[in-house]
N, C-alpha and C positions, 0 to 999 in steps of 0.2 A: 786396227787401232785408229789408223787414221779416220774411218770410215765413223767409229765412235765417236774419236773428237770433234769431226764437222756435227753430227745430230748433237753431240754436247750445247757446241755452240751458240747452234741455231736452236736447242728445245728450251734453252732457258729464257726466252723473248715469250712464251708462255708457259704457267708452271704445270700444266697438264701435260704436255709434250714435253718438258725436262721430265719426265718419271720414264719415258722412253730410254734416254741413257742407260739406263739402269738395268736396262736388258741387253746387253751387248749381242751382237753377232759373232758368230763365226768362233765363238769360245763354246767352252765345256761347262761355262757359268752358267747357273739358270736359276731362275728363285722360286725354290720349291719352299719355302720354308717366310715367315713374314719376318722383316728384320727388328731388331732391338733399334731404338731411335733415342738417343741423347741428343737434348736441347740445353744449349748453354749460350747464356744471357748476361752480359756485363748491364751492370748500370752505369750510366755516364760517362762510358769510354770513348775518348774520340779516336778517329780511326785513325788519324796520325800518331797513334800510340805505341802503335805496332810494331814489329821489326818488319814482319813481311808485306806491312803499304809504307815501309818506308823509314820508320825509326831505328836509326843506330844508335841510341844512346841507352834506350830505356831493355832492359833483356826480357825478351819473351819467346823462347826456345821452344815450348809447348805449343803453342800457338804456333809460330812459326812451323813446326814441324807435322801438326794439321794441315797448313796449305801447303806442305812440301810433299805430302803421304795422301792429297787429295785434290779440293776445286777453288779454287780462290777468284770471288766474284769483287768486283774494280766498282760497280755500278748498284750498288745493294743500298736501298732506302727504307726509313723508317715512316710509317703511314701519318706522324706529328713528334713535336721536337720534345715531348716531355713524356715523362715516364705512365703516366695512367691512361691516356687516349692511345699512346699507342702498341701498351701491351696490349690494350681492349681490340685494336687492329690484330695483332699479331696472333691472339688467340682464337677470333673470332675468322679471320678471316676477310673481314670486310671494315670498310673504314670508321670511324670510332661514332663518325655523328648518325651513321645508321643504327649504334644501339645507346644511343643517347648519351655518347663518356666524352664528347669532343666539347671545348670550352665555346662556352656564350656569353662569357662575361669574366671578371676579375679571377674567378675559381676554374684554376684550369690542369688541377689535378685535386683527387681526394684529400681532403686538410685533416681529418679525423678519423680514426678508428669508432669513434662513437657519431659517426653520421650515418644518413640513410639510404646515399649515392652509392652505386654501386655496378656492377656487370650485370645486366637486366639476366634472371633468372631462365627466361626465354629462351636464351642467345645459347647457339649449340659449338662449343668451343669442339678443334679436336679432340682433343684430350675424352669429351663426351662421345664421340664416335669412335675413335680408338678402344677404348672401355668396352662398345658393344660389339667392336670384334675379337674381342679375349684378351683384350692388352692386359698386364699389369700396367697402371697409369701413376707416375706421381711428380709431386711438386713440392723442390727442397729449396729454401731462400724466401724471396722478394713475391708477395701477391700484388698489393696496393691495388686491388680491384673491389674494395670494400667487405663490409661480412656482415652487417645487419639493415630486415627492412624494417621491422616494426617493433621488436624486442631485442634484448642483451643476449640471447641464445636460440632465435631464429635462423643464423646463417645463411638466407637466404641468397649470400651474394660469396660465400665460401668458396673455398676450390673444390672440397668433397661437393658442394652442390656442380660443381660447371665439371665433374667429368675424370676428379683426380681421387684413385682410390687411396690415393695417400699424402698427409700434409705434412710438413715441418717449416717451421721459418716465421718472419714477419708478414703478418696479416697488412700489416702497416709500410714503412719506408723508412729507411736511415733520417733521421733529423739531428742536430748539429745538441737537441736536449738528450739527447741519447745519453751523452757523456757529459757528466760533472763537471767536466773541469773545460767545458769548451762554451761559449758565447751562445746565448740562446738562439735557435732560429727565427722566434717569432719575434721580430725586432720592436723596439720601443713605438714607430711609425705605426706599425698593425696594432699595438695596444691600445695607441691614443685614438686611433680609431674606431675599434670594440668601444670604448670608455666613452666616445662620441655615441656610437649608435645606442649605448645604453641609455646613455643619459636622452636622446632623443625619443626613444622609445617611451622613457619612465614617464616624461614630461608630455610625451599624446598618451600616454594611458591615464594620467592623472586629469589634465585639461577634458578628458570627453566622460571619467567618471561624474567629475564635477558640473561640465553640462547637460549629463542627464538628470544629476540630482535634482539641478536648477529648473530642469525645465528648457533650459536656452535655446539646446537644437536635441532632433529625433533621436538617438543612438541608442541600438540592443545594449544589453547588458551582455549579451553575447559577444557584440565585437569589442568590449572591454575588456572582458578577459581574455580574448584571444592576446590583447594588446599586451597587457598585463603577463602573460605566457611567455611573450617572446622577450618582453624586456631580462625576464628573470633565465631565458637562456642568453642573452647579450651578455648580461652581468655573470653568469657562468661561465661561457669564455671567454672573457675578458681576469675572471679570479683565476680559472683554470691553469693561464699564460705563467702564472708565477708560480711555478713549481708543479703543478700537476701533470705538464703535458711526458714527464720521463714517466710517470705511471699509466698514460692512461693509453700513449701511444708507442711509446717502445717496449712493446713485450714478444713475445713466442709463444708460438703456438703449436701441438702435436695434436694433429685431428682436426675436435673440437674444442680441445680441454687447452687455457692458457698453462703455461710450464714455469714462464718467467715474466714475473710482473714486478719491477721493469726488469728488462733482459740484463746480464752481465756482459757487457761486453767482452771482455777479456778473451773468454771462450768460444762467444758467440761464432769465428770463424770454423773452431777445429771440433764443433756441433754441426756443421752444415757441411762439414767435409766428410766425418763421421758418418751421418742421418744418409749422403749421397753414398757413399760407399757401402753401408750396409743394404741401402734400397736394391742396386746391383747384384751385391752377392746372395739375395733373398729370392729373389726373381731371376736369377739367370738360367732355368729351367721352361721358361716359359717365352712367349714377347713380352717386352717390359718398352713403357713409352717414360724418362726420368725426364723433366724441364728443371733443370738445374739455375735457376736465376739468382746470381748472385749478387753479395750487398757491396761489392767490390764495385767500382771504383767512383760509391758515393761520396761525398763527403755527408758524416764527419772523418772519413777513411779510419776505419777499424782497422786497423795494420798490428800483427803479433809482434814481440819483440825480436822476434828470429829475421824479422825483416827490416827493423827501422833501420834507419841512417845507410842500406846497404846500395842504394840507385842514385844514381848521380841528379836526379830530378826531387830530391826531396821528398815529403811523405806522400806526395800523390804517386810517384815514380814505385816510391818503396810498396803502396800499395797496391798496384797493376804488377808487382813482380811478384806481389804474393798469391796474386790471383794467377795469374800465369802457374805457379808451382800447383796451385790445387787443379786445376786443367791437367797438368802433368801427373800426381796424382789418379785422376779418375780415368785418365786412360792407362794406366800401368793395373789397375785395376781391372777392367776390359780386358788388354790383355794378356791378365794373368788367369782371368775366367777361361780363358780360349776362345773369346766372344768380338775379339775385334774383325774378324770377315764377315761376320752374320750384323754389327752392328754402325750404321748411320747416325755419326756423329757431326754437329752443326753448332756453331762458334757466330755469335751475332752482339751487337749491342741494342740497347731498347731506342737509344738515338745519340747524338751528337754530342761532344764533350762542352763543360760547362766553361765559357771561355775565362768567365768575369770574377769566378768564387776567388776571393782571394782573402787571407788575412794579415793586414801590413803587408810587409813585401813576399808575404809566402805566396803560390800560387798552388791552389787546391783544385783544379780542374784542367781537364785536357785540353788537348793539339788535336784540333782536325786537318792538320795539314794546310794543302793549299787551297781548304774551300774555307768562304767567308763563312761570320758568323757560327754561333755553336745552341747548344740546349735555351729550349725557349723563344728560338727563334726563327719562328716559323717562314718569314720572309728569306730566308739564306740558308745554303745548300749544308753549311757547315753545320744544321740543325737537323737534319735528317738524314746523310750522309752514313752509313756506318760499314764498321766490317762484317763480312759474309763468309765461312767458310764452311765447305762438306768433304768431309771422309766416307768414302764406303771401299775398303779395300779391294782388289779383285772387280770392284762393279761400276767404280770413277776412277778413273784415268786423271795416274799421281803429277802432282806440278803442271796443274793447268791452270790456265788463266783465262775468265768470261767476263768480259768487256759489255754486254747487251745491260739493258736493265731491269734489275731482278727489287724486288719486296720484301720484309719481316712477312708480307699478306700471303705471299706464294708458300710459306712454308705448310698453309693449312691446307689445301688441294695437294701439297705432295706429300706428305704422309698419310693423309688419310686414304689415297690412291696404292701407296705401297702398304697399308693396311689390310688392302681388299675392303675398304668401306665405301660408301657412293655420298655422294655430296649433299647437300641440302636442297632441296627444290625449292622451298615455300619463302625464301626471300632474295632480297636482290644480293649478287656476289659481285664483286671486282678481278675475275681470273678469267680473259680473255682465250677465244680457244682459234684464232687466227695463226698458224705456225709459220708461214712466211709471211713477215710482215709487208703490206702494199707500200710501195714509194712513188712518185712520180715517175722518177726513171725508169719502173717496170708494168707500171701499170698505167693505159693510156687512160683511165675512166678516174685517175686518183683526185683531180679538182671536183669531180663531180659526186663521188664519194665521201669526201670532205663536205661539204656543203650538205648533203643526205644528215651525214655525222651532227650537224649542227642544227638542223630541223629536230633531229630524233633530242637530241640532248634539252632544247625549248620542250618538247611535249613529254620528256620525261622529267622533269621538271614541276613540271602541272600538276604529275600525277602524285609527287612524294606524297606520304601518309606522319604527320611529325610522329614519332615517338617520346616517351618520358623523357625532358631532360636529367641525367643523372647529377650533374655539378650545377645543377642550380641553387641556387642563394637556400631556397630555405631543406633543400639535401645534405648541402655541404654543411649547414648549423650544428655546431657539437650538442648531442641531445643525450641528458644522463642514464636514458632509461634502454639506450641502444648499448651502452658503453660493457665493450666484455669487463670482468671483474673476476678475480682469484681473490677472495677475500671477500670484508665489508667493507661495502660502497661507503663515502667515498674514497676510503681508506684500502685502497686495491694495493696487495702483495702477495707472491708466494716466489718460492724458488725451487721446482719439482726436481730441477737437474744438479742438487748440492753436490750429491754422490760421486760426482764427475770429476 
């Protein structure tokens, strides 16, 4: 055992060599069989939230009882501090501005359901490699990787397209319009600025009509309407803001097909506890790869009544202990299959608690502990910081603790390795395969190395190739013709899940 936990230690410094572990010596363990992999994903959790990096206040016994029954990594980063660049990291493998989802400007996460930004279709998530080695594959919760390139039922940017033979959840993100009765997100600030660029728009599509009628200066009749175009989607998101955005952006989806336009909250939790539990007991004949993403611990915190007022931290408290119970939940599930030795399970956040969400004196967003700075803030550790933990019974070595530093990125090279699948060749990766790492102290050639390091870094540099931006200005525009819809446009409803 000992002899495990040193190669534990030292393989997780890269994530090809941490799949080493996994094969223990000197036991009777062997893996003849490929395992079940549950991926579980908080949103907006800081990792000071914990009990097990450190929270006594807030209970998370489930959680806790993963890094007690398995690996608890100290040193776990998220590839960007917000939610859509760096699940595009996490699924992809490599960092987000390599498939175009990393921000370039004011838009630094997907704003609409009906935009055209999205996970470049290209991009070979595991979830798609897993698939081609007989996974069952699915994804219950949280996408926010987009779903249309050019039409309302193209899905080009879907989970069923990136690799997941099964969908349920928000295509979209928790928004604060979700719920009636709570403050809209898109603040008065954002409107009068919509309301701005419309009006700026209206007034250069009118001024250059009127110049070409005139004669004054040269202008197609083409770039007028182009002008004319955009103004009437300015003025469309800008109308949308009052009341639209609960229909067009909180809804559910199973598949393809919307289920809840807009979503009920009320339910919404004990559907996705539901949709993951039954994925489990449908598939646990086979490998099954579940990415469990959940809408916990967004705000506007969806919290059931069986949890309000119960945490001594108020409703973000109440709502991390609710999430904590459905983690508890899904492993009693596991192992009542008889599937917790055969199954790799993995406890992560998409990045750093939101330090600042507050209303009045409530405080709606987490504790990163002792690292500065939280969500959205890329300058400070407290922004990409998160928790990391792995179970594999019998094959990690229970109540450890890895101090090296590990990635959301690493999780793609180590499942698709215990998949028996091989990597991508045809682009660039982020998963170093150095297993002891060189320091000065051990290596006399390490200034010289360094310097090498920094030449290559200039001429690779030179070489990048840009890719599509995805959150570019005119991506991120809400466009009616992308917008899914249950019903008639733009009167979108339906409620597929009454019967519940």
């Amino acid at each position: 055992l000992s002899f495990l936990l040193l190669c534990f230690r030292k393989s997780l410094i890269t994530p090809l060599v941490f799949c080493l572990l996994l094969q223990p010596p000197q036991t009777l363990l062997s893996i003849t069989t490929k395992p079940n992999i549950v991926l579980l994903m908080a949103d907006d959790l800081g990792i000071g939230d914990i009990g097990c990096y450190g929270n006594d206040t807030i209970r998370t016994p489930n959680i806790d009882r993963l890094a007690r029954e398995g690996v608890k990594l100290t040193q776990h980063v998220a590839a960007a501090p917000l939610c859509t660049p760096s699940r595009a990291a996490f699924l992809t493998g490599r960092y987000p501005i390599r498939s175009g989802m990393d921000a370039i400007n004011n838009y630094r996460v997907i704003f609409w359901n009906g935009c055209s930004g999205g996970l470049p279709p290209n991009e070979t998530t595991f979830a798609k490699i897993l698939q081609q080695q007989g996974y069952s594959t699915g994804l219950i919760g949280k996408w926010h990787q987009g779903i249309n390139c050019e039409s309302y039922n193209d899905h080009c940017h879907h989970p069923l397209n990136h690799g997941f033979g099964y969908f349920y959840g928000m295509p979209f993100t928790l928004i604060s319009d979700c719920i009636t009765t709570e403050p809209p997100e898109m603040d008065r600030e954002f409107r009068r600025k919509l309301w701005l660029y419309t009006q700026m728009m209206g007034l250069a599509t009118l001024t250059f009509a009127l110049a070409r009628i005139t004669g004054l200066i040269s202008v197609s009749w083409k770039a007028v309407t182009c002008l004319a175009v955009f103004s009437l989607l300015f003025f469309a998101s800008w109308f949308s803001s009052y009341g639209f955005i609960r229909y067009w952006n909180c809804i559910m989806m199973r598949n393809h097909e919307v289920t809840e336009q807009p979503m009920v909250t009320e339910r919404t939790t004990s559907l996705i506890l539901r949709e993951s539990i039954s994925f489990i007991e449908r598939n646990k004949h086979k490998p099954f790869l579940l990415f469990l993403s959940f809408l916990h611990s967004h705000t506007p915190l969806l919290t059931t009544e069986k949890f309000l007022g119960k945490s001594r931290h108020g409703l973000y408290g109440d709502n991390v202990e609710e999430m904590d119970w459905m983690v508890g939940r899904v492993l009693d599930v596991i192992e009542k299959e008889g599937l917790k030795n055969t199954t790799l399970v993995y406890f992560a956040s998409d990045h750093g608690g939101w330090l600042e969400r507050q209303e009045g004196k409530r405080q709606l967003g987490g504790w990163n502990g002792i690292y500065r700075g939280g969500k959205a803030m890329a300058g400070w550790e407290g922004g990409i910081r998160v928790p990391g933990i792995f179970r594999w019974p019998g094959m990690l070595p229970a109540n450890t603790v890895i101090d090296e530093p590990t990635s959301l990125m690493d999780i793609y090279p180590t499942v698709v390795h215990l998949a028996g699948g091989a990597l991508p060749q045809d682009r660039y990766k982020h998963y170093p395969s150095e297993a002891k790492p060189l320091t000065a102290e051990t290596e006399p050639l390490f200034d010289t190395v360094i310097r090498r390091i920094g030449r290559a870094t200039a001429e690779h540099r030179r070489t990048l190739t840009p890719v599509p931006e995805q959150l570019s200005f005119h991506n991120m525009m809400w466009k009616p013709w992308l917008q899914p819809c249950c019903g008639t446009f733009p009167f979108c409803w339906c409620d597929k899940e009454g019967g519940i």
